[in-house]
C-alpha positions in Angstrom: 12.5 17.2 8.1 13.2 13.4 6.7 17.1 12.3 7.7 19.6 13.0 5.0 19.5 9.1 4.6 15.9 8.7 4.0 15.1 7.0 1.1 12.4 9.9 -1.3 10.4 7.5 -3.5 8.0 9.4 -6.0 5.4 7.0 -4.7 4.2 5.8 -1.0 5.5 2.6 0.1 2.2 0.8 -0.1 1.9 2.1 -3.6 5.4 0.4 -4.3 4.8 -2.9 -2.6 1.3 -3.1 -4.5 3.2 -2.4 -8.0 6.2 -5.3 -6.8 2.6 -7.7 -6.4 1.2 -6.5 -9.2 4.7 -7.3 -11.2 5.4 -10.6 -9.7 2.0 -11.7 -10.8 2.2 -10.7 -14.5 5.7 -11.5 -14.9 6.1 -15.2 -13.4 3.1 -16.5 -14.6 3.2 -18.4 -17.9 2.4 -16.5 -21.2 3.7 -16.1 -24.9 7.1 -14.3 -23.7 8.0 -16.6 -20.8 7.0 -19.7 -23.3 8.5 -18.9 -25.9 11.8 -18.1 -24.1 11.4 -21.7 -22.5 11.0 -23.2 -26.2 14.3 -21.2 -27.2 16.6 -22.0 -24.9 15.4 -25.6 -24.9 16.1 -25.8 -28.8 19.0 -23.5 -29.0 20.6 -23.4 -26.0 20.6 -20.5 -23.7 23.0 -18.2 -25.0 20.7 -18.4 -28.1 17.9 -17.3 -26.0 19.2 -14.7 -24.1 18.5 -12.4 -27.8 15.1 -12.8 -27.0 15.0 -13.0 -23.4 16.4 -9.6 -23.8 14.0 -7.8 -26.2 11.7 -9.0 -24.1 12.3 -6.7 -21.6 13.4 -3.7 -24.2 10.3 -3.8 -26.3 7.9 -4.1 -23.3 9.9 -0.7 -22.3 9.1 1.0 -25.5 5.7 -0.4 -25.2 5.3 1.1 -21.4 6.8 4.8 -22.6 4.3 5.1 -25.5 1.3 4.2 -23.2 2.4 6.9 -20.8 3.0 9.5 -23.9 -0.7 8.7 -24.4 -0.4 5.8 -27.5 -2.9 3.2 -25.1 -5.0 6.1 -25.2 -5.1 6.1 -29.1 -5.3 2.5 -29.0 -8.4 2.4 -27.0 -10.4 4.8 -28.7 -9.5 3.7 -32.1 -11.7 -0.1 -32.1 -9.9 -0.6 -35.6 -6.7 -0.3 -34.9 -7.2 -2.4 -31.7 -8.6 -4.7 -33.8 -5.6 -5.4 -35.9 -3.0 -5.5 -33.2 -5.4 -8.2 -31.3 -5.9 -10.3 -34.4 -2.6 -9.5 -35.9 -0.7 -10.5 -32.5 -3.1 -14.1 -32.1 -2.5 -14.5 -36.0 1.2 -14.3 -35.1 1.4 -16.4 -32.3 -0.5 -18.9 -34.0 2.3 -19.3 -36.5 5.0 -19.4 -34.3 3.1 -22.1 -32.5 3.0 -24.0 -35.7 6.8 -23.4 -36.2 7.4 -24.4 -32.6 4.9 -27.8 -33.1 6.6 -28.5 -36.1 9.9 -28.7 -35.2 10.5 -32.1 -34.6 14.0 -33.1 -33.4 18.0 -31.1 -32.3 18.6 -31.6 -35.9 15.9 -29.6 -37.1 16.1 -27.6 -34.3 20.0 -27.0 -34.8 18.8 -25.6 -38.3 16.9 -22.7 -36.8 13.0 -24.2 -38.1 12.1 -22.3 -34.9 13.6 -19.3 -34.1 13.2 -15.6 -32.4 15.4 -12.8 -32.6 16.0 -9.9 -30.8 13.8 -7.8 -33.6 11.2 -10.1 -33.6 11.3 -10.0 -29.8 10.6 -6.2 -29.6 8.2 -6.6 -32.4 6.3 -9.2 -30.7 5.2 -7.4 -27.3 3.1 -4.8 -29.4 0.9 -7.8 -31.1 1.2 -9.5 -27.3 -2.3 -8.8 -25.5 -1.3 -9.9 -22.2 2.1 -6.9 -23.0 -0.5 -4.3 -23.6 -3.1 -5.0 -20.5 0.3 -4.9 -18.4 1.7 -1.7 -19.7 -1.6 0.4 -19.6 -2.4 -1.4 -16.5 0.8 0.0 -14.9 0.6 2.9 -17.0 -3.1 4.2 -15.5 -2.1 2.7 -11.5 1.3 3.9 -11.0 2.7 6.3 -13.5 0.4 8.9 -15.2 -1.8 9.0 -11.4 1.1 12.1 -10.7 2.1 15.3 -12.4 4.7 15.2 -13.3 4.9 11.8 -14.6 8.5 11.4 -14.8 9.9 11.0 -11.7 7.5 7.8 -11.5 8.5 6.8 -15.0 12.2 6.7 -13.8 11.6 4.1 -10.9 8.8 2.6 -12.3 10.2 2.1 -16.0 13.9 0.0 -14.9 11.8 -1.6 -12.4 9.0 -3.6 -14.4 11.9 -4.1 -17.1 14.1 -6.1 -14.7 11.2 -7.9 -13.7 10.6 -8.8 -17.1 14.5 -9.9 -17.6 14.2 -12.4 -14.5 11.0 -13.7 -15.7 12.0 -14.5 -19.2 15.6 -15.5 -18.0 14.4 -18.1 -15.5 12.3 -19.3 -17.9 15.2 -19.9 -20.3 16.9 -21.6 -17.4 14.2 -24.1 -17.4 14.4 -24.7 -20.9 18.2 -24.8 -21.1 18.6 -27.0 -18.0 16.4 -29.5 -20.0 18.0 -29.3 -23.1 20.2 -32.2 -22.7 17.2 -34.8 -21.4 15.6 -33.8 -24.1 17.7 -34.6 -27.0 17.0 -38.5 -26.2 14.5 -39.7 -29.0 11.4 -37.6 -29.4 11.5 -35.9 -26.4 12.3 -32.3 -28.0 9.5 -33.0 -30.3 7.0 -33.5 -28.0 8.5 -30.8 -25.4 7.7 -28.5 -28.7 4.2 -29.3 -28.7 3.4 -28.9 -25.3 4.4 -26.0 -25.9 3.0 -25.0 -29.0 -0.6 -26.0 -27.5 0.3 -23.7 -24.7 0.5 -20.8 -27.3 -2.5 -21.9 -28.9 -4.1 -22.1 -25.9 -3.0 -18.7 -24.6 -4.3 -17.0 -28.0 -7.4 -18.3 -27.5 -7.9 -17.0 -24.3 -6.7 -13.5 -25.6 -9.3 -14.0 -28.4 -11.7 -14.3 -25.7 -10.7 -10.9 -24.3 
């Protein structure tokens, strides 16, 4: 018998620590979410942000429950309809990277050219690829590998959601601890289209998937 103190995971240890990998990974490294959170807070400021940095998170939950309820399954075997999130989602992103590019000074900037909410946030990570590979990724490995699901879903679901509020609120830090270098000349401009090409690049390399 386990010590009243034990700590009872509905998963092994090595399971866990592969998922915290797995997480770390997908969370840190740069992609529409984290970019555009970057762009946001740099712009706006990051109490501005922090509407987006935290849909982020919310939507990719929502996106993470209806995989386990079976919804990546329906996605998969339905080519059309993963058809028009893909190119729906790049088509998307490809205008907000046009916003973003556009937006050439604080002053524009200040008048909200460039700008995503909270709605738009959650909206966003079911058009976002890279959203979906991670949710039925985590969805196939770590959740719906048990019956009953939910026990995994509990610890599995807060988990991967903080992960994705430290990722995207770093991120913002970035952009925020910038902001004030960058409202010298044209430096927000061209901080804007770095980052815009970064989108573009990024959908093209989900086009390619």
């Amino acid at each position: 018998m386990s010590p009243p103190w034990t700590l009872q995971l509905p998963m092994t240890w090595p399971e866990l620590t592969a998922l915290l990998v797995f997480a770390t990974a997908m969370a840190f490294t740069p992609g529409p979410n984290t970019t555009l959170s970057a762009a946001l807070a740099a712009n706006h400021g990051l109490r501005h942000a922090m509407r987006f940095v935290v849909a982020v998170p919310f939507g990719w939950g929502l996106l993470l429950l209806g995989c386990t309820l079976g919804l990546g399954a329906v996605i998969q075997a339905e080519p059309a309809l993963r058809g028009t999130l893909k190119w729906g989602g790049l088509a998307y992103m490809l205008w907000l990277a046009w916003k973003l590019g556009t937006s050439r000074g604080v002053a524009q900037a200040d008048e909200r050219r460039f700008d995503v909410g909270f709605g738009k946030g959650v909206l966003l990570q079911f058009v976002n690829i890279k959203a979906w590979m991670n949710a039925l990724l985590i969805s196939a490995g770590w959740v719906t590998v048990a019956d009953p699901v939910w026990p995994r879903l509990a610890l599995v679901l807060p988990l991967m959601m903080a992960y994705g509020l430290a990722s995207n609120f770093t991120y913002a830090l970035v952009g925020s601890s910038l902001r004030g270098w960058l409202s010298t000349g044209n430096r927000l401009a061209w901080f804007n289209r770095v980052l815009a090409a970064v989108l573009v690049a990024t959908a093209a390399w989900m086009a390619a998937l």
